[in-house]
C-alpha positions as CSV (number, residue, x, y, z in Angstrom):
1,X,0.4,-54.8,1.8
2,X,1.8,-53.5,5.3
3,X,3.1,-50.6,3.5
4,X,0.1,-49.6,2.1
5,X,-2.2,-49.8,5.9
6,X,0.5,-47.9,7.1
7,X,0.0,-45.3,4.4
8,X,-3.3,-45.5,5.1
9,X,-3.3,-45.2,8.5
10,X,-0.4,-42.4,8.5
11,X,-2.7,-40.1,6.5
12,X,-6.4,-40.6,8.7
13,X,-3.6,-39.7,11.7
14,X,-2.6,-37.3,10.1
15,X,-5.6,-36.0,8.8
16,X,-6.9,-36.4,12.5
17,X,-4.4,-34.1,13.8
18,X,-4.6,-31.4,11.8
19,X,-8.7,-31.4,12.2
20,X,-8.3,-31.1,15.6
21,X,-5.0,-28.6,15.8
22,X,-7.7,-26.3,13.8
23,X,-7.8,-23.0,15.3
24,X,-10.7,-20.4,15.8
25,X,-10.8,-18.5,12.3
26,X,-10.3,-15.3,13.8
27,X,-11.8,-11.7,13.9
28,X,-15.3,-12.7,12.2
29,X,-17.2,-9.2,12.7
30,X,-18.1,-8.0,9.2
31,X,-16.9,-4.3,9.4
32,X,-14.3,-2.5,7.9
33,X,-12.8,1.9,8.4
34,X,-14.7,3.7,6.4
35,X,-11.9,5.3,4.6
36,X,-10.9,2.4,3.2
37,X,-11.8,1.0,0.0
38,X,-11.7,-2.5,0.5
39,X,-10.7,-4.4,3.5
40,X,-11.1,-7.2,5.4
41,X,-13.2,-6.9,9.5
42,X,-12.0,-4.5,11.8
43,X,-13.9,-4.0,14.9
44,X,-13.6,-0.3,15.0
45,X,-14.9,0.3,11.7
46,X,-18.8,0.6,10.8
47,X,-18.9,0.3,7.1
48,X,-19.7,-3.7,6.4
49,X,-16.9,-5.0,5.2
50,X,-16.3,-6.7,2.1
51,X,-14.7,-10.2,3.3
52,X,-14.1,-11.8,6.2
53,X,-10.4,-11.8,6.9
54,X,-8.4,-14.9,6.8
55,X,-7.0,-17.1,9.9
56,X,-3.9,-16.9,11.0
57,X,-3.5,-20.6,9.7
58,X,-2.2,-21.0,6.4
59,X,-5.2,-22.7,5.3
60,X,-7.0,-19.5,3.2
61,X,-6.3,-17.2,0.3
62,X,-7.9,-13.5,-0.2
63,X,-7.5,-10.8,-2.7
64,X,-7.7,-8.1,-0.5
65,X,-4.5,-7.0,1.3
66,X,-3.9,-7.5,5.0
67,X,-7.1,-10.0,5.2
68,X,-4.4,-13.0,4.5
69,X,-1.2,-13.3,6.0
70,X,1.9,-12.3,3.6
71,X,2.1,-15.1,0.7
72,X,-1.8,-15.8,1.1
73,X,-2.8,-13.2,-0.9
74,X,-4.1,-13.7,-4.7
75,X,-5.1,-11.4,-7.8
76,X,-9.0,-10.2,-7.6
77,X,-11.3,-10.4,-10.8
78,X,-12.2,-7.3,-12.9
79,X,-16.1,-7.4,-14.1
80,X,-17.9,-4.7,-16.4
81,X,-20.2,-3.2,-14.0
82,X,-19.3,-1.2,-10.4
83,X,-21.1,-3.1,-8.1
84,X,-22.3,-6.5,-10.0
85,X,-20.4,-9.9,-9.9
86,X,-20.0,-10.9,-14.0
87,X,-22.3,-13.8,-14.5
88,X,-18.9,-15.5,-16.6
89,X,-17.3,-15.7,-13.2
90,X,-20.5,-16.7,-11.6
91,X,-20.6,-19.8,-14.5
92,X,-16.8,-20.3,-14.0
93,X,-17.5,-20.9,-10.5
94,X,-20.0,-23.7,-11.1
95,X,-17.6,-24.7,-13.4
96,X,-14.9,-25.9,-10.4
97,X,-15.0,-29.2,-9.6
98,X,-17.6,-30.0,-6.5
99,X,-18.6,-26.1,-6.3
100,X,-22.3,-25.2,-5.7
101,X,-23.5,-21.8,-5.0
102,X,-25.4,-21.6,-1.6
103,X,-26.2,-18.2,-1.5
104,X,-26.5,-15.6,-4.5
105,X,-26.9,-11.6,-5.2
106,X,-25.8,-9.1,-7.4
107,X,-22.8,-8.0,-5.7
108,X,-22.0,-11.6,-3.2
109,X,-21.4,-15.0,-4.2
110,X,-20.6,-17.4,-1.6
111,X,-19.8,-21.3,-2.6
112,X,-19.4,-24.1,-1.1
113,X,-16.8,-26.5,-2.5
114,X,-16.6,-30.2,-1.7
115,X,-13.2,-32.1,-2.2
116,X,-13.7,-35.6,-3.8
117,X,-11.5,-37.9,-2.0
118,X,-12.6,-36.8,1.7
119,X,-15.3,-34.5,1.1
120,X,-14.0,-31.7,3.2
121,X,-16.2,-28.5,2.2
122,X,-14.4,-25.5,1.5
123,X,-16.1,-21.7,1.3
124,X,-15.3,-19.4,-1.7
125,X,-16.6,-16.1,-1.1
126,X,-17.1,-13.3,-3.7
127,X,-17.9,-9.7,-3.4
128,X,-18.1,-7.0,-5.5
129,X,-16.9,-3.7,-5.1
130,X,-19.4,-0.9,-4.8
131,X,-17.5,1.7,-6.5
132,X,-14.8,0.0,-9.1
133,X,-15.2,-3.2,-10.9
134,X,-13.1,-5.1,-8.5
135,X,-14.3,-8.4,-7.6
136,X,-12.8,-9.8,-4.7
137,X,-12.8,-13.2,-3.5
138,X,-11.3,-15.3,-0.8
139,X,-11.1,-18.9,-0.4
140,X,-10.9,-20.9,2.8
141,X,-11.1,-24.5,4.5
142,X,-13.4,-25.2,7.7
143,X,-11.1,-27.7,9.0
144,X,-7.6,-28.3,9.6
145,X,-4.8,-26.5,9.8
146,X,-3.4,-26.1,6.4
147,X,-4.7,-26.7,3.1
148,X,-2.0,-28.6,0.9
149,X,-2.7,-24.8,-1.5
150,X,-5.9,-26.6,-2.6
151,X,-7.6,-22.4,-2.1
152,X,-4.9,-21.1,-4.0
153,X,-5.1,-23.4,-6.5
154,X,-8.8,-22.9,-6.8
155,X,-8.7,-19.4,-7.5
156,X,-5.9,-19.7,-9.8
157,X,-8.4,-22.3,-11.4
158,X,-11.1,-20.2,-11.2
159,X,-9.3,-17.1,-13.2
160,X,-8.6,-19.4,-16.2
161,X,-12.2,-20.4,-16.2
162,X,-13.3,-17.0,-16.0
163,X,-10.8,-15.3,-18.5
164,X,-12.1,-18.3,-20.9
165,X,-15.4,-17.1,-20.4
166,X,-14.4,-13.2,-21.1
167,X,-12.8,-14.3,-24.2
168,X,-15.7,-15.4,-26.2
């Protein structure tokens, strides 16, 4: 019994800690070079960009390259259409466990995601690319520090849902 309150009590510390360790998310201005095809914010850019980058905290994941640090990054989704976001990855999403779609058009998607033991919400952000059939998405908690590679392990989830759905 004492082992389990100290369990208990080691992880709402610990929990604690990393919610208030969290650190400001970062460049959040939604512009990108206009030579590039998809990126993440730069402030000297004027073309909206596609995704906000990640934190410096390893507590996101993004498909677009140099919006996560190096080992954050993870594969983006091919649809049929330039432009449009596959409505099979828009099911797969609702399909993740404690995902609901907040906000919806043809070429965004952003989610919000709820974990079940603390209820911690989550953002999963789609966007399509205007000129391929590149989806990209990126995956990030509010709070905390790190994320225990709950985002990764979304979008991994979220690609075998999806690649289901294309299979059919």
């Amino acid at each position: 019994m004492r082992y389990a309150i100290l369990l208990i009590a080691g992880t709402c510390l610990g929990i604690a800690a990393c919610s208030f360790a969290a650190k400001p998310s970062g460049d959040t201005a939604m512009e990108r070079p206009a030579s590039s095809v998809a990126s993440c914010s730069d402030r000297e850019g004027t073309v909206p960009a596609l995704l906000p980058p990640c934190p410096s905290s390893p507590k996101c994941v993004s498909s677009i390259a140099g919006c996560a640090p190096e080992g954050r990054t993870v594969p983006a989704f091919v649809g049929d259409v330039p432009g449009v976001i596959p409505e099979a990855l828009t099911d797969a999403v609702l399909q993740l466990p404690g995902c609901t779609i907040e906000t919806r058009t043809p070429a965004r998607v952003h989610a919000l995601c709820r974990s079940r033991v603390f209820g911690f919400i989550d953002d999963l952000d789609l966007a399509a690319e205007q000129d391929s059939t590149l989806v990209h998405v990126r995956s990030s908690a509010r709070l905390g520090w790190w994320d225990f590679g709950v985002n990764r392990a979304r979008v991994e989830r979220l690609h075998a849902l999806y690649g289901q759905r294309v299979q059919r």
